[in-house]
C-alpha positions in Angstrom: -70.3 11.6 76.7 -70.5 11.7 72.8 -70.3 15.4 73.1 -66.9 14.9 74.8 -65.7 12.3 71.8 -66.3 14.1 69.2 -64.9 17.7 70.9 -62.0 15.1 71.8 -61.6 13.8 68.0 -61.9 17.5 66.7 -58.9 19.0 68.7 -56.5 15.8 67.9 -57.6 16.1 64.2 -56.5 19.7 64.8 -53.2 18.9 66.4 -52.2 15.8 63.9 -51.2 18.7 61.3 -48.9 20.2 63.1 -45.5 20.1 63.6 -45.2 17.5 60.4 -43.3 18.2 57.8 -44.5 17.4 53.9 -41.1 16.3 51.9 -40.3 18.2 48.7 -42.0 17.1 45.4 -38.9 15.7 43.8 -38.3 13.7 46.5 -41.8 12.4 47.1 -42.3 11.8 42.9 -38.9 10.1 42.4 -40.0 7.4 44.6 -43.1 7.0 42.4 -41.5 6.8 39.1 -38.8 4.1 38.8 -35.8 5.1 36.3 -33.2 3.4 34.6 -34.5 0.2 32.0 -38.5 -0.2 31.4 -40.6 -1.6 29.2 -43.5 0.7 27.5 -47.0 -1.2 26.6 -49.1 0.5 23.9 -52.2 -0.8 23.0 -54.5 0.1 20.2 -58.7 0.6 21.6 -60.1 0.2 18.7 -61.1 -2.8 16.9 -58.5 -3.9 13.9 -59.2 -7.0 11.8 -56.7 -5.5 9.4 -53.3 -6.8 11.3 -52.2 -10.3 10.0 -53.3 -13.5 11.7 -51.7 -13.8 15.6 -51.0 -10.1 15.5 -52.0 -8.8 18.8 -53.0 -5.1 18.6 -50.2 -4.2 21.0 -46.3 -3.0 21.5 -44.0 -3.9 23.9 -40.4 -2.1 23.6 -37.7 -1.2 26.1 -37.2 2.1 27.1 -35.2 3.7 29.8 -36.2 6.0 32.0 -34.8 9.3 33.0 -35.5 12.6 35.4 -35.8 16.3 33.4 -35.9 19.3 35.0 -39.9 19.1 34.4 -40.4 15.2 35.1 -39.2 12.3 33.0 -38.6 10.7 29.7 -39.0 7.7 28.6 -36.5 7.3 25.3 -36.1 4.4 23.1 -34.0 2.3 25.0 -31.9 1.1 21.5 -32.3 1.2 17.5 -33.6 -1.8 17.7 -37.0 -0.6 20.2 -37.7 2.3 17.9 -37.4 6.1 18.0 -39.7 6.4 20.5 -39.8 9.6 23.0 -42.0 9.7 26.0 -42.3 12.9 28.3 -44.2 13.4 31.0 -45.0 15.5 34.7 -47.0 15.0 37.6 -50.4 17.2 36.8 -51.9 17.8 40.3 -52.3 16.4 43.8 -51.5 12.8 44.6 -55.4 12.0 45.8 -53.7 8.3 47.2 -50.4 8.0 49.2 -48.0 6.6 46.9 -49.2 7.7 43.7 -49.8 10.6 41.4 -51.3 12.1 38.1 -49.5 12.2 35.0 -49.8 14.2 31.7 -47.3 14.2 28.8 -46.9 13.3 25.0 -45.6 10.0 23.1 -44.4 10.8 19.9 -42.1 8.7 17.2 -42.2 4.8 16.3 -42.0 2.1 18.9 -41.1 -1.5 17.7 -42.6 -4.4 19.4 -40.2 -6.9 21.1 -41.5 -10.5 21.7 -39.1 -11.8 24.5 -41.5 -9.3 26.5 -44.6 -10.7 26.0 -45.1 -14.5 27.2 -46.8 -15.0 24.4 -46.6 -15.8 20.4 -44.0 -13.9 19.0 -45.2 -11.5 16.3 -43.6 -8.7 14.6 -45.2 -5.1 14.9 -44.8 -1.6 15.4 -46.5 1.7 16.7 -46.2 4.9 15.1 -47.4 8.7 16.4 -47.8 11.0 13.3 -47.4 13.8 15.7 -46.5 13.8 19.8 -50.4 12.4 20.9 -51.5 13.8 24.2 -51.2 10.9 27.6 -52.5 10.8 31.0 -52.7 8.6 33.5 -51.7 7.4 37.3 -47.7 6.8 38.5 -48.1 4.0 41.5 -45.5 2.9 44.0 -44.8 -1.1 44.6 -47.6 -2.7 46.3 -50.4 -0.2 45.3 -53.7 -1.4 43.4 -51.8 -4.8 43.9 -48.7 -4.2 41.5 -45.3 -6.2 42.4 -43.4 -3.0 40.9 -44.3 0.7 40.8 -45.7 1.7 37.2 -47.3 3.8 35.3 -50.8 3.4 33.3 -52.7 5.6 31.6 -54.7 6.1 28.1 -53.9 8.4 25.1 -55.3 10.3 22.5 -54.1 11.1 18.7 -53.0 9.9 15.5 -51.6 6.2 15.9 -51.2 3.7 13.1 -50.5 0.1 14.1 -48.5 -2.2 11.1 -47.5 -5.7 11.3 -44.3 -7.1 9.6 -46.2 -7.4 5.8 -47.6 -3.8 5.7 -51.6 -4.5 7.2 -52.4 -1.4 9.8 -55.0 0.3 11.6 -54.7 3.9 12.5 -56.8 5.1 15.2 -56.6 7.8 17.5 -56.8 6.5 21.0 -54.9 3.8 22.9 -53.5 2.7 26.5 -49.9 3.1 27.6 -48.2 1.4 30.4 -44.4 1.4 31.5 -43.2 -1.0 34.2 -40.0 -2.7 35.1 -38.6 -5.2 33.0 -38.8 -9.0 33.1 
């Protein structure tokens, strides 16, 4: 009898790949990463005592979100948010439905805007001195518990961190997020 299950489980594992269809990567990646208005989330990993008092080590800026004919960019979204310029692809198999490795560059200034963090206001920016090197995970709505689909990921290269009198910290890696708007 288990003979006859597992023969049984072999030939409909055999037959549940065929006749399917896999959809084409733009169409299966555009669902993954949302476009239009974001907010980007950089965060300095190493310690920094230097920033002035209630200055969180940490950006948040809008950007908005576009498709390239290699995978997206995420520009500053006005003046005001910076000059930042993040690019980006999908860099191998999606290992989890819904989701998919991402490699790109962040390069430019991004300038911290505090209606969105519920938090103190503070006033900061983050600078690249050259395009710094990213990777990280694009998720759909609902995966690893997220309301929105996102992106997270960690970076590494030359980024200095200065508050509104001049203090910084330059380090070389960080974290990067960019999610929907509140």
């Amino acid at each position: 009898m288990l003979r006859k299950n597992i023969l049984l489980l072999v030939t409909l594992g055999a037959f549940a790949g065929c006749g399917g269809s896999t959809p084409a990567a733009p169409e299966s990646t555009t669902r993954i990463v949302a476009t239009g208005p974001q907010v980007l989330r950089i965060t300095y990993q190493s310690p920094c005592t230097q920033l002035g008092q209630g200055v969180l080590p940490f950006v948040y800026t809008r950007v908005s979100v576009a498709t390239t004919s290699s995978g997206w960019v995420a520009t500053a979204a006005s003046a005001a948010a910076g000059d930042i310029d993040v690019r980006f692809g999908q860099s191998g198999q999606s290992v989890i439905s819904g989701s998919m490795p991402v490699t790109g560059t962040i390069a430019g200034t991004a300038i911290h805007m505090p209606e969105l963090f519920p938090g103190p206001a503070w006033t900061a920016r983050a600078s690249f001195g050259a395009p710094a090197s990213l990777s990280g995970l694009a998720f759909v709505a609902g995966m690893f518990g997220a309301t929105a689909a996102g992106i997270d990921g960690v970076g590494t290269g030359s980024l200095t961190l200065t508050d509104a009198t001049g203090n910084s910290c330059t380090g070389t890696t960080f974290s990067w997020s960019i999610f929907p708007p509140p």
